[in-house]
C-alpha positions in Angstrom: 11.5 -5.0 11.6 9.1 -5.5 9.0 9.6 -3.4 5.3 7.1 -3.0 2.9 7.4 -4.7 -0.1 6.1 -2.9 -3.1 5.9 -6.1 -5.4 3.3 -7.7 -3.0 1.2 -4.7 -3.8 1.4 -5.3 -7.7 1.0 -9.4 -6.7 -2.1 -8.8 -5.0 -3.6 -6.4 -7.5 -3.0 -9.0 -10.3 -4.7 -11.8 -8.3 -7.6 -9.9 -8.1 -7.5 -9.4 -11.9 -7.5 -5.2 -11.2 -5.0 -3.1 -13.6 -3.5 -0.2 -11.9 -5.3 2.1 -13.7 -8.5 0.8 -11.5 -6.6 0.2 -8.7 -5.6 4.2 -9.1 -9.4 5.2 -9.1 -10.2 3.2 -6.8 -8.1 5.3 -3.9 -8.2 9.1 -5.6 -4.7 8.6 -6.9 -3.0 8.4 -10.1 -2.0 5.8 -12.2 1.9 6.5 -11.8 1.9 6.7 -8.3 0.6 3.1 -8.4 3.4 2.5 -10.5 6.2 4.0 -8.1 4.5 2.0 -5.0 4.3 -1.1 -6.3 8.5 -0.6 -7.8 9.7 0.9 -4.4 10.3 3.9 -5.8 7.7 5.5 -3.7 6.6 4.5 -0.1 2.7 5.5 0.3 1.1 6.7 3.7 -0.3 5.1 5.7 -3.7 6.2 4.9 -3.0 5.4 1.5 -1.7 1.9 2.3 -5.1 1.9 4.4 -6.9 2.8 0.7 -5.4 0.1 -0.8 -5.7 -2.8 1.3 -9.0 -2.3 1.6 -9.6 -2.3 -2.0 -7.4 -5.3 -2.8 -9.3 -6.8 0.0 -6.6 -7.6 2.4 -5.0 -6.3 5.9 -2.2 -3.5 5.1 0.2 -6.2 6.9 0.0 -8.6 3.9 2.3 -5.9 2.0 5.4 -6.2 4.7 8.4 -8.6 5.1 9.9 -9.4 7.7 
């Protein structure tokens, strides 16, 4: 079974050079809930995952271990 892995989040982000802040407009949300995704603290939706793979550029599977 595959988990997401909120730190692959916060990895991608940073290779694209984007802070959460832009990263948080970027998909309508806020700043803090960037924060608690990217800590495991909070699990996003789907849709939201959706949001933010496509603004880090990437397929939502590149945020999942195995």
């Amino acid at each position: 079974m595959k988990v997401l892995n909120g730190s692959k989040i916060r990895e991608r982000r940073e290779q694209r050079g984007m802070s959460q802040e832009y990263l948080a407009r970027a998909i309508g949300k806020s700043v803090s809930s960037i924060n608690r995704f990217e800590h495991n603290k909070t699990e996003p939706t789907a849709s939201i995952l959706y949001a933010i793979s496509k603004a880090l550029g990437c397929k939502m599977e590149a945020f999942f271990e195995k």
